[in-house]
N, C-alpha and C positions, 0 to 999 in steps of 0.2 A: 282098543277098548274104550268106549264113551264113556264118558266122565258120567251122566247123567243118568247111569244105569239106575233103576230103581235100589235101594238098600234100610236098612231100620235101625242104619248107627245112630242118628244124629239123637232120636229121643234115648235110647239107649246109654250112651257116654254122656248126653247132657241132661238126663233127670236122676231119680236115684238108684238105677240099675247100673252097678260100674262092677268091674272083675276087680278081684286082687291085686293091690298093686304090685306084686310079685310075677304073677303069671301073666300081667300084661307087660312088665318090663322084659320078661325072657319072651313071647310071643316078639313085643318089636324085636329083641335084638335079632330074633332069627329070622324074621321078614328085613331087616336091613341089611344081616350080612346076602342072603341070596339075591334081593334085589340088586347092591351094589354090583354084585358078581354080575346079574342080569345084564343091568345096564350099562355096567362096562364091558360085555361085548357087545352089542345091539346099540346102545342108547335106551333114553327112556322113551323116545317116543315106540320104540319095536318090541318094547316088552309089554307084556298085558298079566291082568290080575291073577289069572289062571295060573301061569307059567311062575308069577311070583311066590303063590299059595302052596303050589309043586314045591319046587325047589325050598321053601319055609318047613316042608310037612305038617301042612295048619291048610285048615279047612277055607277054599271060595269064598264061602260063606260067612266065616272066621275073621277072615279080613275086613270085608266089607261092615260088620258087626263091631268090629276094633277101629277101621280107621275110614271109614267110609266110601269113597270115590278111588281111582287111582290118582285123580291129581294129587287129592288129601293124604293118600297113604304116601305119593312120594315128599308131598310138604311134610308130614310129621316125622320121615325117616331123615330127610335133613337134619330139622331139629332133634331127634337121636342123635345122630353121627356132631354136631352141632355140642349136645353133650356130653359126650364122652368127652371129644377133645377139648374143652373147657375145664371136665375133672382133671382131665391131665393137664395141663397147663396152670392151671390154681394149684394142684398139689406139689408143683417147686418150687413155688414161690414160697421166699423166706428160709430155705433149706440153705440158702450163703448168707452170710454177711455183709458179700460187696455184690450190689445190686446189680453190676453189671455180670460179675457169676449164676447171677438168679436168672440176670435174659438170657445166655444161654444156654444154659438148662431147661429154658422154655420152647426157645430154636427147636432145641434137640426132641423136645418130646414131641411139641408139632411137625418135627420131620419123621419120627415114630409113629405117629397117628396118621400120616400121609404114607407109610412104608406096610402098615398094616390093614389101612384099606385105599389103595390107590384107587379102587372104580369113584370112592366120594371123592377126593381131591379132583378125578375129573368132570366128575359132573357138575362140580361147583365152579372151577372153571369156564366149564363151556356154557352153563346157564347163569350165572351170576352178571355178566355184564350184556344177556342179550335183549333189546328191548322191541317193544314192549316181551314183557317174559310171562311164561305160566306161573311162578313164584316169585314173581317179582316181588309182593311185601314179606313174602317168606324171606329172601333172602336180605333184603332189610333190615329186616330185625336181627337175623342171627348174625351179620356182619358187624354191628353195631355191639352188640353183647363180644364178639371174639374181638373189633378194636377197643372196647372199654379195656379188657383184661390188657391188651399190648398197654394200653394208657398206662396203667397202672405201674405197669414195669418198668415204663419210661421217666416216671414220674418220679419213683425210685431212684433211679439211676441221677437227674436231676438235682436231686436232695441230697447225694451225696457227695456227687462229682462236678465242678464247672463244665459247664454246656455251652454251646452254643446256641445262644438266643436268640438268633436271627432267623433259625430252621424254625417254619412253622409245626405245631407240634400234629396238626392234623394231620397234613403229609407226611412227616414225621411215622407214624405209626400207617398210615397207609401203605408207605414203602417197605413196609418190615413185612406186612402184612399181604401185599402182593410181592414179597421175594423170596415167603419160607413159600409160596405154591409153585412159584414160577422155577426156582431152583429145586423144589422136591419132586417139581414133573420132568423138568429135566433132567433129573440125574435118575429116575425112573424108565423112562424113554427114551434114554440118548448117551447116558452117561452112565449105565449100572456099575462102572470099576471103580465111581468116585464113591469114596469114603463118605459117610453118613458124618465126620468129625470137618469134613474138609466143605459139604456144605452147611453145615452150622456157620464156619469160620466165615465163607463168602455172606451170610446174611448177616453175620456183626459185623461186618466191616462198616455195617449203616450208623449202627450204635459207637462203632470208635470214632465216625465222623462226626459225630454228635458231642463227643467227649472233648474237650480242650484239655491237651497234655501240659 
């Protein structure tokens, strides 16, 4: 499907014609859950508008009218999925006392948000470090937004516990950050008998190296 097809979103969402913001958040979420489905068996390049709009039950036209192009509609179904997993990850934070109870608690819900839609965990995968990429500043940005939140929890932990200050902190949250994917795909694909507790445990083990006992 050509990105380039003719459509009449852009004056649409960018002037003062906008939907509900109710019935455009249930419209994405239902083009994100089929789409993911789509494209984790095809990929995205083997999926097309049609097939997404199908599978959505929302109109060709519906789409194009909502999110524009298929590049756009798969840029903005990132940033969906982009959002959720951020609600969930913000909403544990602060629920412990000891901040390192707080990180995993956040492991664990980002290994729940990768358990409940495994097709976006791989698509983030496989398009996130290919370059030049189709979303490439999409993915950008929302990688920066889900390592600020790791920041945060590191920062925490930090403040409360002796660290090792020699770890830089950007790496630091990079590794956390490329090991709730690398282990939630793993144990998805490779490894389904391993307990959702036991991969939590292997991604802290970053944060107990971090910790001076």
């Amino acid at each position: 499907m050509s990105t380039t097809e003719p459509h009449s979103s852009d004056s649409a969402v960018g002037g003062s014609k906008k939907l509900r913001p109710e019935r455009t958040n249930a419209t994405k979420q239902r083009l994100f859950e089929a789409s993911m489905e789509l494209i984790g068996e095809r990929g995205a390049a083997g999926v097309t508008v049609d097939e997404i709009a199908a599978a959505a039950g929302v109109s060709k036209g519906s789409v194009y009218y909502n999110f524009g192009s298929k590049s756009d509609l798969i840029a903005q179904l990132l940033r969906h999925g982009v959002d959720i997993m951020l609600v969930r990850l913000q909403d544990v934070q602060g629920q412990s006392s000891d901040p390192l109870e707080s990180m995993k608690n956040m492991v664990g819900q980002a290994m729940d948000f990768m358990d409940d839609y495994p097709s976006f965990a791989r698509l983030w995968v496989s398009e996130n470090w290919r370059t030049p990429g189709e979303w490439s500043a999409v993915f950008t940005e929302l990688r920066a937004e889900l390592l600020a939140v790791i920041g945060s929890a590191v920062e925490r932990v930090a403040e409360g516990y002796r660290v090792d200050e020699s770890i830089a902190r950007g790496s630091l949250e990079a590794a956390i950050f490329g090991a709730i994917f690398v282990v939630g795909l793993d144990q998805q694909t490779y490894n389904p008998e391993r307990t959702r507790d036991q991969s939590v445990a292997a991604v802290m083990t970053i944060m107990h190296g971090y910790v001076i006992k």
